[in-house]
C-alpha positions in Angstrom: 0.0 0.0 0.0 3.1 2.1 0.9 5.1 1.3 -2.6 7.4 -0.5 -1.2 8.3 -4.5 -1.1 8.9 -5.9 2.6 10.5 -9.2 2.8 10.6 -11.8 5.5 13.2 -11.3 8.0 12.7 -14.4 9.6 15.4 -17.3 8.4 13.5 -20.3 7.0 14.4 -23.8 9.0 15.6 -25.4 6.2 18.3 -22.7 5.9 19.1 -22.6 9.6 19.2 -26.4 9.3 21.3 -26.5 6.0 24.1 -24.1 8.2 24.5 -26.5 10.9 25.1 -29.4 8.3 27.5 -27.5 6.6 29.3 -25.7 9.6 30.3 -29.5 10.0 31.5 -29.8 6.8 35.2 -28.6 4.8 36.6 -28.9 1.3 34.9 -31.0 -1.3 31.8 -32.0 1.0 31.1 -28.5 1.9 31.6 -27.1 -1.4 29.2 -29.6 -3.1 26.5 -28.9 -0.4 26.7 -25.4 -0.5 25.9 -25.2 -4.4 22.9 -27.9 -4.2 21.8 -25.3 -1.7 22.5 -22.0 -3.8 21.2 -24.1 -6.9 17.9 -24.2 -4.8 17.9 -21.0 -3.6 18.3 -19.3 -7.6 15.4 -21.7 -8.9 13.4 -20.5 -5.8 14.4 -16.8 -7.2 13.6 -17.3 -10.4 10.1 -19.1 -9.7 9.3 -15.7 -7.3 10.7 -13.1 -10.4 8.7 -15.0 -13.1 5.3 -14.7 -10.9 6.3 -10.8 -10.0 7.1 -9.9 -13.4 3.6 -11.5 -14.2 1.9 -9.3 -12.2 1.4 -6.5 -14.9 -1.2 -4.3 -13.0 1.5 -3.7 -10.1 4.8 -1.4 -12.0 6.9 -1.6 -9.1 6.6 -5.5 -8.6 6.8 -6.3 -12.2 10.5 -4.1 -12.1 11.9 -6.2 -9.2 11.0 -9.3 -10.4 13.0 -8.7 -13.9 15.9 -7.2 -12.1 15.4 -10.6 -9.4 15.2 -12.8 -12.4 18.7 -11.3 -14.2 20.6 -11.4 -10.9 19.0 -15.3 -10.8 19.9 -16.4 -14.2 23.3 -14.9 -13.6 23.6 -17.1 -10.4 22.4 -20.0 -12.2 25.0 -19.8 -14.7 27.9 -19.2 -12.3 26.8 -22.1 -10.0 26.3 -24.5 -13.2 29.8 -22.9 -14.8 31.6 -24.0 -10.8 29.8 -27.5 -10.7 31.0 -28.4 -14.5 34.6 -27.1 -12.9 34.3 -29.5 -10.2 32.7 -32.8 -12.3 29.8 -32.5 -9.8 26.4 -32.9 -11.2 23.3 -31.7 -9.3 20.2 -34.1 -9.1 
């Protein structure tokens, strides 16, 4: 009502729970995990830009979902360009 986007302070528990899994974790393990988790994360992002930029009859939340979805597909292409690097395949 304001013009202005609020978003969720709160941590989801999947996120708190995926940093205590990975505080236990170094080298190989940890890296794999943490770009399963980032893949996850950007097809979340890109999934909330695609239904903003839907929204037509809103200006403001049709801009930030473009600009969400070109700092996604970005991040998508990084994380798959690091997990052809590293021979590791996400399922």
């Amino acid at each position: 009502s304001n013009g202005s986007l609020n978003v969720a302070g709160d941590v989801p528990s999947q996120t708190r729970e995926a940093e205590k899994q990975m505080k236990k974790l170094t080298g190989q393990p940890f890296d794999q995990m943490y770009l399963v988790k980032m893949d996850g994360y950007v097809k979340n992002d890109l999934q909330t830009a695609r239904s903003a930029a839907a929204m037509m009859s809103l200006p403001e939340i049709s801009d930030a979902g473009m600009r969400m979805r070109t700092m996604a597909d970005s991040r998508e292409q990084q994380i798959a360009k690091l997990t052809e690097e590293a021979h590791f395949k996400i399922e």
